[in-house]
N, C-alpha and C positions, 0 to 999 in steps of 0.2 A: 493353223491347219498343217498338216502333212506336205513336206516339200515333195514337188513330183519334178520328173525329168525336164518336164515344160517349163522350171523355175529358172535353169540353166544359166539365163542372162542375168536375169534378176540376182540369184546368187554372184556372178561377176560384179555386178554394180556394187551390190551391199559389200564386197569386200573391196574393191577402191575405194569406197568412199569412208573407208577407218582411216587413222591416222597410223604413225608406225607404233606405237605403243602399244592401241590394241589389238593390234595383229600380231606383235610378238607377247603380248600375255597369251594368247586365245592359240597360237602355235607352238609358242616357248621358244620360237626361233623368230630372226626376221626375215619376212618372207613379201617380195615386195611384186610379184607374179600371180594371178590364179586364169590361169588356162581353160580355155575352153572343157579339154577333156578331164582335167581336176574340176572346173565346178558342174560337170557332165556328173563326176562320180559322187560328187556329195552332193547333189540335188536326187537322184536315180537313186534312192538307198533301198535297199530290196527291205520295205516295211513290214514284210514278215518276221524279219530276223531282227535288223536293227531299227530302228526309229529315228527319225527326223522330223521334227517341228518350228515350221518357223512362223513370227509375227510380224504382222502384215499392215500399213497404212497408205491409204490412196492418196496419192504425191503424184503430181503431172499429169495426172492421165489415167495413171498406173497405178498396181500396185508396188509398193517399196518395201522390202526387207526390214524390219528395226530390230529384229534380235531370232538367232537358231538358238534349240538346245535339242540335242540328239543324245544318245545311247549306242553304244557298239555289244552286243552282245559277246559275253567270253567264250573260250569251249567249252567248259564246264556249263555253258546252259543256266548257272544258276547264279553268276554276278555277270555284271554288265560297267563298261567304263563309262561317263557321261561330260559331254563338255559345251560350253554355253560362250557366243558371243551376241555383246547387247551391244550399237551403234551407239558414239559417245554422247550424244543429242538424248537419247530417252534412257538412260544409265539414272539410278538410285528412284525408280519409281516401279520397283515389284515385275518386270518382267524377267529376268534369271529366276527366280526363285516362283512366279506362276511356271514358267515353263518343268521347271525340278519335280512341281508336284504332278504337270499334267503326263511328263515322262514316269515319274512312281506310280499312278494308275494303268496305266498300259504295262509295265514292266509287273505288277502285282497280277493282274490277270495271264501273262504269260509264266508266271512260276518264279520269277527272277527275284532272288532275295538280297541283295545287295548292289548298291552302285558301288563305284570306285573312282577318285577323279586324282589327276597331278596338279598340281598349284605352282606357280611359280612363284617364292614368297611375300615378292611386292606386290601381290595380287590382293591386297587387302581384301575388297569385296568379295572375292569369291568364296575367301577364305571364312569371312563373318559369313556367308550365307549360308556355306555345308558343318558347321559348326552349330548355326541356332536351328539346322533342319534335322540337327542330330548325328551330327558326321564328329568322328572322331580322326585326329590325325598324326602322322608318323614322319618325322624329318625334321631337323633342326636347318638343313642347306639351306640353297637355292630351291628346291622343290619341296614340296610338301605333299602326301600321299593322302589322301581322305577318302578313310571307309564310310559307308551310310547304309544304313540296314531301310529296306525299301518302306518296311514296316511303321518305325520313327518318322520317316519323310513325309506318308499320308497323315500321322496323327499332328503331324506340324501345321501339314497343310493348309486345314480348316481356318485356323485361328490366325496363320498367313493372311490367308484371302482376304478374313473379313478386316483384318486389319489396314488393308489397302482399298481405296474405295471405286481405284479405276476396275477392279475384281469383284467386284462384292455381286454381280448377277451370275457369276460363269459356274458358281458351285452345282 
């Protein structure tokens, strides 16, 4: 669903409870703080313009965080940056890559013809993911630049999904 303002704590918890690794994949720095008023600003994302989606499992009581994947829209209006953290516990079972498709629908109905993401290049998975969803990339360093035509990503999507069986109702 849609992170809304009210996610605020919830977003603080889901980022303590990463280890340091995948906060500095998901940052590209290490960053061992998330403040009230930083996870204020990335729970509150004005859903008109940019998107935010996170996935959600009832743990305690509560709902708990297991993986965001959002989009920033550019100026240009017509590509958008995208970036995704999954909690290490449900990593390699299709949640980055549900999320990539459910952000390419929304992004396709607002006009937005292109994602764009940075990689950092131990980032294996992220990298096989914008790759088999159609993303092409640029950088030999430390980083790696991946374009994805939004177009590519929906027709990936389908055969994603069914490929994975904890998905296979949500098409």
């Amino acid at each position: 669903r849609p992170l809304h303002p009210s996610d605020m704590h919830t977003l603080q918890d889901f980022f303590y409870s990463h280890d340091e690794e995948t906060v500095r994949l998901r940052y590209g720095y290490q960053r061992d703080r998330m403040t009230g008023e930083s996870a204020y600003k990335l729970a509150a994302v004005d859903q008109a313009k940019d998107h935010a989606l996170g996935l959600f499992a009832e743990g305690r009581g509560r709902e708990e965080l297991r993986a965001i994947g959002r989009f920033y829209l550019d100026p240009s209006g017509s590509t958008a940056e995208v970036a995704f953290i999954v909690h290490e516990g449900t990593r390699r079972i299709g949640m980055a890559g549900f999320l990539l498709g459910e952000l390419a629908r929304v992004a396709k109905k607002r006009g937005i013809k292109e994602f764009w993401a940075s990689v950092l290049a131990e980032n294996h998975g992220m990298a096989a993911l914008f790759t088999r969803a159609g993303g092409n990339s640029e950088g030999l360093g430390e980083e790696r630049e991946f374009r994805m035509p939004v177009s590519r990503i929906l027709r990936w999507r389908d055969s994603y999904l069914a490929s994975k069986s904890i998905f296979r109702d949500t098409r």
